[in-house]
BALORO-925953 format. One record per residue (C-alpha): x, y, z; residue number from 1. Coordinates in pm, 1 decimal, always signed. Example, Ala and Ser with C-alpha at 12.3 -4.5 7.8 and 13.67 -1.06 7.14 Angstrom:
SITE        px        py        pz  marke
SITE   +1230.0    -450.0    +780.0      1
SITE   +1367.0    -106.0    +714.0      2
***
This chain:
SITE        px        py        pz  marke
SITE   -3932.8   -1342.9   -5672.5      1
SITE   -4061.3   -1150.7   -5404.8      2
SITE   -3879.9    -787.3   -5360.8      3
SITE   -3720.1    -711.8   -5022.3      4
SITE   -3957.9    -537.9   -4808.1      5
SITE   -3803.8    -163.8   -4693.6      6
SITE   -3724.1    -179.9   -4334.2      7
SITE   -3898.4    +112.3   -4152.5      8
SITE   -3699.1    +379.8   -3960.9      9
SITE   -3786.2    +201.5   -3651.7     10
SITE   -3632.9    -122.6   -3759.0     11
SITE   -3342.4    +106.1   -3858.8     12
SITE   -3272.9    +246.4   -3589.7     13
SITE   -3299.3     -67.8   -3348.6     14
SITE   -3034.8    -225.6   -3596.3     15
SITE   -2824.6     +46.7   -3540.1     16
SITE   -2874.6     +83.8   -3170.3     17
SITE   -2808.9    -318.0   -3160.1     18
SITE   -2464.1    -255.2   -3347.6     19
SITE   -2357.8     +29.1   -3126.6     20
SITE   -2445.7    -180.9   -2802.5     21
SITE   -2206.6    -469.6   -2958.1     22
SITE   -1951.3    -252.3   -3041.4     23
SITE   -1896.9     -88.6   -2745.8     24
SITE   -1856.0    -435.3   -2545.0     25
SITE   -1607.9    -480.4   -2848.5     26
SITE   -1469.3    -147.4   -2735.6     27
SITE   -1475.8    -220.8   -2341.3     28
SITE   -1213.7    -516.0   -2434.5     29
SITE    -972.3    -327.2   -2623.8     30
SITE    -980.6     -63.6   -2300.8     31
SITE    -904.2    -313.5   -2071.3     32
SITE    -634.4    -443.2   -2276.5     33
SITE    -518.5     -70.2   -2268.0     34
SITE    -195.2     +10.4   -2421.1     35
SITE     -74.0    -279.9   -2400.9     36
SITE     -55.7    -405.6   -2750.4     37
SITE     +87.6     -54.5   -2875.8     38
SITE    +356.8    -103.2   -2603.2     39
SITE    +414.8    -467.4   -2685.3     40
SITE    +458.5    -359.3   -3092.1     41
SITE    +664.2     -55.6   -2992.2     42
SITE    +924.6    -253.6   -2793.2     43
SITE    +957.7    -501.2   -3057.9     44
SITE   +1051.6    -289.8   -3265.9     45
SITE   +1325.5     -69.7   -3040.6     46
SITE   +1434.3    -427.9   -2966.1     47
SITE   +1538.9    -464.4   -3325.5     48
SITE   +1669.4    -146.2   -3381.1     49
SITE   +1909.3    -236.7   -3083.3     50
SITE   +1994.5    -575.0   -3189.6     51
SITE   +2075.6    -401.9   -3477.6     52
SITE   +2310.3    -127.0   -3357.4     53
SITE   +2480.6    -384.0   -3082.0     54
SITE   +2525.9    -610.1   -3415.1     55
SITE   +2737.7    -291.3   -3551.5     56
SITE   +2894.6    -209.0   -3225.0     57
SITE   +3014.4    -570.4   -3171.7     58
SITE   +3161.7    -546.4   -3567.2     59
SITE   +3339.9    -243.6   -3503.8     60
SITE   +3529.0    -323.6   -3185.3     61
SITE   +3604.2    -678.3   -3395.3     62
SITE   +3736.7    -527.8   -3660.5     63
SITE   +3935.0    -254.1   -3439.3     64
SITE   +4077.1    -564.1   -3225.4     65
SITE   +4180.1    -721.7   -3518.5     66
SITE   +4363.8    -374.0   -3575.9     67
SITE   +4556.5    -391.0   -3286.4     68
SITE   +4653.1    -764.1   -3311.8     69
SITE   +4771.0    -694.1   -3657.5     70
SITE   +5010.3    -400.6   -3549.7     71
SITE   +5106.3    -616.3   -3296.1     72
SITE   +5231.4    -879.0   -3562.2     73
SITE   +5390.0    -524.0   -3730.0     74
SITE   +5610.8    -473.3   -3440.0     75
SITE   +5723.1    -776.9   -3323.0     76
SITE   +5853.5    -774.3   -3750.1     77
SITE   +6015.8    -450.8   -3687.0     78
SITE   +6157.9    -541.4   -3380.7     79
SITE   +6293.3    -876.4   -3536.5     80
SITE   +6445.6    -652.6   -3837.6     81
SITE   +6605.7    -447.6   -3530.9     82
SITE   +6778.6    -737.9   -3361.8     83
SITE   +6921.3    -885.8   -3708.0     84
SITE   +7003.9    -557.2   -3789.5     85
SITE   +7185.6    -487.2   -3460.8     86
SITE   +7397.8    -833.7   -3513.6     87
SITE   +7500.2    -723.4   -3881.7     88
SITE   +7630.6    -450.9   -3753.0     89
SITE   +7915.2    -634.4   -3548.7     90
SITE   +8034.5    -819.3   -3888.2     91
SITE   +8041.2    -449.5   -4113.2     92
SITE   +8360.5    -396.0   -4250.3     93
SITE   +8275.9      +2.2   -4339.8     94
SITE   +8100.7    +302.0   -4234.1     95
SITE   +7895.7    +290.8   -4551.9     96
SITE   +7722.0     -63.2   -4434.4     97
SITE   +7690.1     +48.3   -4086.5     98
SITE   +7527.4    +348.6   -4188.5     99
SITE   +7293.0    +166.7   -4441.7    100
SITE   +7246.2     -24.4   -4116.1    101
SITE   +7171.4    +230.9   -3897.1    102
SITE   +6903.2    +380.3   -4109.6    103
SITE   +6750.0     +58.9   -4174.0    104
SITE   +6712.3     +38.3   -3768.7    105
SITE   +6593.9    +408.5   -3759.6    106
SITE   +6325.0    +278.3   -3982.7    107
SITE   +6185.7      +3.3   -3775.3    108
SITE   +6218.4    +204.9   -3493.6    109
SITE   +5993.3    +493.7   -3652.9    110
SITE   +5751.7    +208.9   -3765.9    111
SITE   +5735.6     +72.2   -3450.3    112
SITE   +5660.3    +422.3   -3286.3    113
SITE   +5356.4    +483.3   -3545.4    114
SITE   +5212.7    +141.4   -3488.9    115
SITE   +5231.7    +242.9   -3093.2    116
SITE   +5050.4    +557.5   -3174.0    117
SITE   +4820.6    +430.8   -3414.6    118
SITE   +4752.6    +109.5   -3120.1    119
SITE   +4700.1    +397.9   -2851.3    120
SITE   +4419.6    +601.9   -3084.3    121
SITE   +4223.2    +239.8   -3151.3    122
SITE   +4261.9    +155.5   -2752.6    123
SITE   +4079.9    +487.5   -2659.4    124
SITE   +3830.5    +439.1   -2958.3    125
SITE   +3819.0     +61.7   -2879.1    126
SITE   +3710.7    +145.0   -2539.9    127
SITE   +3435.4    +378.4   -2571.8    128
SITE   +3310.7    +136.7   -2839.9    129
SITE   +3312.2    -105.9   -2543.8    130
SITE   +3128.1    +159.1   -2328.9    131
SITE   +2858.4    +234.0   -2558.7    132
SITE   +2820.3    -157.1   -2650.1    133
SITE   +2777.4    -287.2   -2274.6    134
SITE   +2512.6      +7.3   -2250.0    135
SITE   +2322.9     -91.5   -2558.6    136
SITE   +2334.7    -435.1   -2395.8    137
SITE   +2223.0    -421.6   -2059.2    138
SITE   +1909.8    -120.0   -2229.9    139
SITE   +1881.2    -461.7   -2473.6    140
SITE   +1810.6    -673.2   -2146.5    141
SITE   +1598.3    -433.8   -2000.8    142
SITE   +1366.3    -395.5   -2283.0    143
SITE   +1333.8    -786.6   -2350.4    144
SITE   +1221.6    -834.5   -1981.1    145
SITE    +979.3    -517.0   -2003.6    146
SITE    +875.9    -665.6   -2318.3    147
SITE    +819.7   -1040.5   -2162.0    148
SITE    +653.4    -881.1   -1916.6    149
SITE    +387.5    -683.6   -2125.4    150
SITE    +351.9   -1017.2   -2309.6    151
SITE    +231.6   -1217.1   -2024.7    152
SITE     +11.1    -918.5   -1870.4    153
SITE    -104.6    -892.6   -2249.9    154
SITE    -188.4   -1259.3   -2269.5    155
SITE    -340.8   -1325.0   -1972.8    156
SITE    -606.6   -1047.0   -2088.4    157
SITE    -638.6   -1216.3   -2460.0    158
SITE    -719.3   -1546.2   -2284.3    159
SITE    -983.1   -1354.7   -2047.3    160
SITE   -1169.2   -1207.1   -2308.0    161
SITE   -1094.5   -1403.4   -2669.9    162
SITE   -1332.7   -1598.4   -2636.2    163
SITE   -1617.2   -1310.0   -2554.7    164
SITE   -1449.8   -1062.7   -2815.5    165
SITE   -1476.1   -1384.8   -3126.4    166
SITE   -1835.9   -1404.4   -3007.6    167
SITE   -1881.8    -999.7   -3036.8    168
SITE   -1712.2    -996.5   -3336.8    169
SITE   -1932.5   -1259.3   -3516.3    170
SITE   -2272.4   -1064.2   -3361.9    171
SITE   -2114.8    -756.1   -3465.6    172
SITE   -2068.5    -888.7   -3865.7    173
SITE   -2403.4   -1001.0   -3855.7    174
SITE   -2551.3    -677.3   -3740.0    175
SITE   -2375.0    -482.7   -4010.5    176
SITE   -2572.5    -696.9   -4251.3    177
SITE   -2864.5    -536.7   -4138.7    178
SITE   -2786.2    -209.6   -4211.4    179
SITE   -2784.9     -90.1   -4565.4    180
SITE   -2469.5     +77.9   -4635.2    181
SITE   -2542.8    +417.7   -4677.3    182
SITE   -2648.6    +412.4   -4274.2    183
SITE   -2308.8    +207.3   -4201.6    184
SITE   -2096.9    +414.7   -4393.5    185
SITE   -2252.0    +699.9   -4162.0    186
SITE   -2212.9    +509.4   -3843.1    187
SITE   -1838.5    +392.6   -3880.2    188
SITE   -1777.6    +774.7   -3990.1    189
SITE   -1915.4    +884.2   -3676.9    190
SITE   -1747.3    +639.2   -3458.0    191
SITE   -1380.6    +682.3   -3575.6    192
SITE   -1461.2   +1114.1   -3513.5    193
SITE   -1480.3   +1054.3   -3123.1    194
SITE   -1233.5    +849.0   -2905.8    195
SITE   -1539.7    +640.2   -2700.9    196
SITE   -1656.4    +514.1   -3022.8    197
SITE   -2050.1    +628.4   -2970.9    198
SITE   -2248.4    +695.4   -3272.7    199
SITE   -2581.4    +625.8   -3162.3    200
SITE   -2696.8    +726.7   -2827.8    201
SITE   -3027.4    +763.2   -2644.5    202
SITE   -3167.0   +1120.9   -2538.8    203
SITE   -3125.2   +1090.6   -2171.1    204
SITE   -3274.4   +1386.7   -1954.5    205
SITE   -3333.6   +1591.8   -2263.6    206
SITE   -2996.1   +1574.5   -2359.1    207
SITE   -2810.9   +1411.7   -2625.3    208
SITE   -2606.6   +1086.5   -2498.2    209
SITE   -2323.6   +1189.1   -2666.3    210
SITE   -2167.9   +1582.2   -2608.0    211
SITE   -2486.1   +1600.2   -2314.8    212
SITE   -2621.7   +1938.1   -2513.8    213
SITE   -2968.0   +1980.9   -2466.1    214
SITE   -3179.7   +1842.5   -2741.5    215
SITE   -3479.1   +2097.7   -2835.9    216
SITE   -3834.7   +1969.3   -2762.2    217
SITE   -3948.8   +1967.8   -3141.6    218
SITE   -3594.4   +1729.2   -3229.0    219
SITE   -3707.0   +1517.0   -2952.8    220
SITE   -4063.5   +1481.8   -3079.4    221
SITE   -3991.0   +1385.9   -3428.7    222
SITE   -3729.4   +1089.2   -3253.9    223
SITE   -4004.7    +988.3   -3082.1    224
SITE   -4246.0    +973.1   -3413.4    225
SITE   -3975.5    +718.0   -3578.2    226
SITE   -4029.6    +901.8   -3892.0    227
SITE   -3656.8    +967.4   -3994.3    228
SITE   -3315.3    +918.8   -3851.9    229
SITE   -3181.7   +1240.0   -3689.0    230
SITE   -2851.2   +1364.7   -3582.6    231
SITE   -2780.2   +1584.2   -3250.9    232
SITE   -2718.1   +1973.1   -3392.5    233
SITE   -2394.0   +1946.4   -3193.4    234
SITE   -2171.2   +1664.1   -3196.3    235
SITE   -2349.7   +1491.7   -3501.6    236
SITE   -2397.3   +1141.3   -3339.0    237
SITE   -2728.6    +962.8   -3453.1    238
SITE   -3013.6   +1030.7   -3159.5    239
SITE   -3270.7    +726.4   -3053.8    240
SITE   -3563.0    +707.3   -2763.0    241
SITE   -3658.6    +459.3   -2518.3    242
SITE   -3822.7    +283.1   -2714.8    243
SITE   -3506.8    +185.1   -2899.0    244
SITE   -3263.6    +171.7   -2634.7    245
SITE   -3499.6     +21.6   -2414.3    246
SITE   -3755.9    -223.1   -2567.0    247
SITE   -4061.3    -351.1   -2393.6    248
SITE   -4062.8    -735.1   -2402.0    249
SITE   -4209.5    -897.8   -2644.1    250
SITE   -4569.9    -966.4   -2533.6    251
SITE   -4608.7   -1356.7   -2411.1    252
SITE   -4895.3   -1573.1   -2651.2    253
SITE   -5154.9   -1653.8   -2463.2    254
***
């Protein structure tokens, strides 16, 4: 078996060059997408965390309505007890029953006061429990319609440029194959230190494509000679010529 031939720096380099060029059409998609799918994700999940708080809201006021109803059900008892109590004492036959009476109807009467205090507290707690719920609904509403909204703009962009961005995606794996790893490793390092994603640029007016410092005349000489891959001094970011970012046409057979 034949061994793999060693690609020259040349060949290198135009690999490179090739992914770059690929991945910054990758690149241009995801900026015209913007922030959308960060605001999309984000919304999600404040929507849940609100569903979630309006689920606790709604169980509080429940359970402090249920509260109220069952005081309710506590004074209309005491009030009952009252009005029996109040016809017993027409049929007492001594002050020792009408007391025992009397005390008895104190007693309702002081339960019915607490229950009326106790209703009063859950009322005002009911209420701002009502307040903060109808505010954590209508901030609920908003969000899902800012959220439906980002969806659409969001989809209408995937189903402009899915079909070129699978197609990049595919030419941008096959690239990487290549490119030994060593170089790749280099390149994706490169590309996740700066926000534009360029790791290989072309010397353009003397100056490196990247951070636009001056490249110095021997650095640009020894691009030129295709010998070995070089970095800008500066910012780091792999440096091709012409020649690589601009190939002449492959000469026609006569």
């Amino acid at each position: 078996m034949a061994a793999t031939k060693e690609k020259t720096v040349a060949e290198k380099l135009h690999h490179l060059y090739e992914l770059q060029v690929i991945d910054t059409n990758l690149d241009d998609i995801q900026v015209l997408k913007g922030e959308l799918p960060m605001e999309v994700s984000d919304l999600e999940d404040e929507i849940a965390g609100l569903e979630t708080r309006i689920g606790r809201l709604q169980g509080s006021v429940d359970d402090i309505e249920s509260q109220i109803n069952r005081l309710d059900g506590v004074m209309q008892d005491a009030n009952g007890a009252i009005e029996k109590y109040q016809r017993q004492m027409d049929e007492v036959k001594n002050n020792r029953e009408y007391e025992a009476l009397q005390k008895e109807i104190e007693l309702q009467t002081l339960d019915i006061q607490l229950s009326e205090k106790k209703q009063g507290e859950m009322r005002v707690s009911l209420e701002a429990k009502k307040q903060t719920l109808e505010i954590a609904t209508e901030r609920l509403a908003t969000k899902n319609e800012d959220l439906e909204r980002k969806k659409v703009a969001l989809e209408k962009i995937v189903a402009k440029t899915e079909k070129e961005e699978r197609k990049l995606k595919k030419h941008s794996d096959a690239a990487r194959k290549n490119i030994e790893d060593r170089l790749l490793k280099a390149y994706d390092k490169i590309r996740k230190t700066y926000r534009n994603g360029l790791a290989v640029v072309g010397v353009e007016r003397n100056s490196c494509g990247g951070c636009f410092n001056q490249v110095p005349p021997q650095t640009r000489l020894e691009i030129g000679m295709h010998k070995k891959i070089l970095a800008c001094e500066h910012c780091g970011r792999i440096l091709v010529d012409e020649e690589v970012t601009n190939p002449a046409p492959a000469a026609k057979a006569e």
